[in-house]
C-alpha positions in Angstrom: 21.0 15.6 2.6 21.9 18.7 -0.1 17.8 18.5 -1.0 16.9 19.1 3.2 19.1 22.0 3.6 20.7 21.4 6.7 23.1 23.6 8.6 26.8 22.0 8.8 25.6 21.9 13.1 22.5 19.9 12.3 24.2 18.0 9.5 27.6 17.3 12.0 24.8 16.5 15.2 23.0 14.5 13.4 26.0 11.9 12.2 27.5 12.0 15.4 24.3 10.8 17.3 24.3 8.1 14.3 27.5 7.0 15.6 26.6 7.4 19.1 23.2 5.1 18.5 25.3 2.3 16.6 28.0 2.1 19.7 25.0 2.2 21.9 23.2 -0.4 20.4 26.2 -2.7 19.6 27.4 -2.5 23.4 23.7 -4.1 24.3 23.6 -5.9 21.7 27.1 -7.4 22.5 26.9 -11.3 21.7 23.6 -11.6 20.8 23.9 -9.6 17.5 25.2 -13.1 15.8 22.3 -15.1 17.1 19.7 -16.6 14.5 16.0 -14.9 15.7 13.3 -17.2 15.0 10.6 -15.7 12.5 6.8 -16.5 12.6 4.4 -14.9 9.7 1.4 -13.8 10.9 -1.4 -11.4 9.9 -3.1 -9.5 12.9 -5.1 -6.7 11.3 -5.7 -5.0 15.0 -1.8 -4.7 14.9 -1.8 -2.5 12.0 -3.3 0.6 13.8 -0.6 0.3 16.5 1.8 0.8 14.1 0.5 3.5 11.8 -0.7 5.2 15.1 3.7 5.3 16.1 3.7 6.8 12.5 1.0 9.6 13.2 2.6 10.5 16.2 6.5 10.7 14.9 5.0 12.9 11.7 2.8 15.0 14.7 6.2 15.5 16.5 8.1 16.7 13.3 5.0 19.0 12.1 5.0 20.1 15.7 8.5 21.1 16.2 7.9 23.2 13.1 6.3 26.1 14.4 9.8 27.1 15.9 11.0 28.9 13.2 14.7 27.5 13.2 15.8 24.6 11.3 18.1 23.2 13.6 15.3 22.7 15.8 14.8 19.2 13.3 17.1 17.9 15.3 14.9 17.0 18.8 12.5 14.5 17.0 15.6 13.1 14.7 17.3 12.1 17.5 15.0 9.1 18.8 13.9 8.3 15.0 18.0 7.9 14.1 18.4 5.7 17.2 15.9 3.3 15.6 16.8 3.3 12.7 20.2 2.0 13.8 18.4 -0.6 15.8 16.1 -2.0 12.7 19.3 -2.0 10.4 21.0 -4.1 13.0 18.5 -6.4 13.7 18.5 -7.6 10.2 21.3 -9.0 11.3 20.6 -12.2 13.6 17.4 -11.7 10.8 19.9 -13.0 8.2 21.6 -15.6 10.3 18.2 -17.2 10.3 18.4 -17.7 6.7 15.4 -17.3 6.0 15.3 -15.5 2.7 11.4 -14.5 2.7 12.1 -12.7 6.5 15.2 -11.2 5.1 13.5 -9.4 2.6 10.6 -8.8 4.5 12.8 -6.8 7.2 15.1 -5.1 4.5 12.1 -3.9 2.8 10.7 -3.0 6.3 14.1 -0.8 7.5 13.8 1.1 3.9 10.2 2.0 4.4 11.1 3.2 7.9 14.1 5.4 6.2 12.0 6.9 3.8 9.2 7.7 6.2 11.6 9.5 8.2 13.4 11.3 5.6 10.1 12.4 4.5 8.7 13.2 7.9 11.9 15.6 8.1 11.5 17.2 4.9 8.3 18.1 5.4 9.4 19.8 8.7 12.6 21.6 7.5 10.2 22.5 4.2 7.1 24.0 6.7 10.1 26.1 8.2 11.8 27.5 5.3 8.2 28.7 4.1 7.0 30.3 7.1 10.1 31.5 7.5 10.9 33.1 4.4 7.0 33.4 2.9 5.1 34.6 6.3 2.7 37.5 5.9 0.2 39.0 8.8 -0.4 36.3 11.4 2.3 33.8 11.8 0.4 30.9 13.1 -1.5 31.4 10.2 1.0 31.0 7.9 2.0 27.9 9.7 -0.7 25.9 9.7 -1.4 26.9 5.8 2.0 25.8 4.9 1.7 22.5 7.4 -1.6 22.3 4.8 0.2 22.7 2.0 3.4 20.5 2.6 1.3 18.0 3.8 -0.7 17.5 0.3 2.8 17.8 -1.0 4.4 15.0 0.4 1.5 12.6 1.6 2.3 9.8 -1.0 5.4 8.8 0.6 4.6 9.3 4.0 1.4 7.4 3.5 3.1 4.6 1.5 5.6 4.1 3.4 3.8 4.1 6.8 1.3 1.2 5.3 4.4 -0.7 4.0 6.2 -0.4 7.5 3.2 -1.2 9.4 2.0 -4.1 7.4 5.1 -5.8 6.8 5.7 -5.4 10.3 2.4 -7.6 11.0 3.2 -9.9 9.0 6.9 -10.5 10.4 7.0 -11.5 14.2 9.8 -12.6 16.1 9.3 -14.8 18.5 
């Protein structure tokens, strides 16, 4: 988190709602957590936009919430985007019970690419802020949308990447 920048409050908020998500989630889950999930592989092209449209969208809410010019702002579109995080890392769970070694690493690989598009989703935002924060000259929406250009360019390798990975591996594992 050093390379983000986050305030102690944002850093603090952030790890409690972690904590929060994984009690939430755990309570629901309750005794179904331990239950093998059957696994079918399938390939649905159609399905892919879906998925990299939920990308567009969560990167559109973090560029978004960038125009305020605080950084602990960050925190409203993290808050969801933790809360499933939490929920893909646990359902590797009943993913592993299945034993199915090909799903397993499928989902793992699935739950990283969904981490890093995240992470980079929020770095971009917290970056955009610190620029037009500190680097704003003349018109400030401006200056926004040339650093939202800019940061963009910057980071579009693993946003991209790792919104195709998530999305396709995502096709391709079904629970049923």
């Amino acid at each position: 988190m050093t390379k983000l920048k986050l305030s102690k409050f944002t850093q603090y908020s952030l790890i409690g709602w972690t904590i929060l998500m994984i009690i939430f989630w755990l309570s629901i889950a309750k005794g179904n957590l331990f239950k093998p999930i059957p696994l079918h592989f399938t390939f649905h092209f159609t399905n892919i936009f879906g998925y990299l449209w939920v990308r567009f969208i969560l990167l559109a809410a973090y560029v978004i919430f960038s125009i305020v010019p605080w950084r602990n702002i960050v925190i409203l579109p993290s808050l969801p985007v933790l809360g499933s995080i939490v929920l893909a890392i646990l359902t590797v769970i009943p993913i592993i019970m299945t034993g199915n070694l090909v799903g397993i690493i499928l989902d793992v690989f699935a739950v990283i690419a969904h981490i890093v598009f995240a992470y980079y989703a929020l770095l971009t935002s917290i970056q955009i802020i610190h620029n037009v924060q500190y680097h704003w000259r003349g018109n400030y929406f401006l200056s926004w949308l040339v650093t939202v250009g800019i940061k963009l360019k910057t980071n579009w390798l693993p946003l991209v990447g790792s919104a195709l990975i998530y999305s396709v591996i995502n096709i391709i594992l079904e629970a049923k």
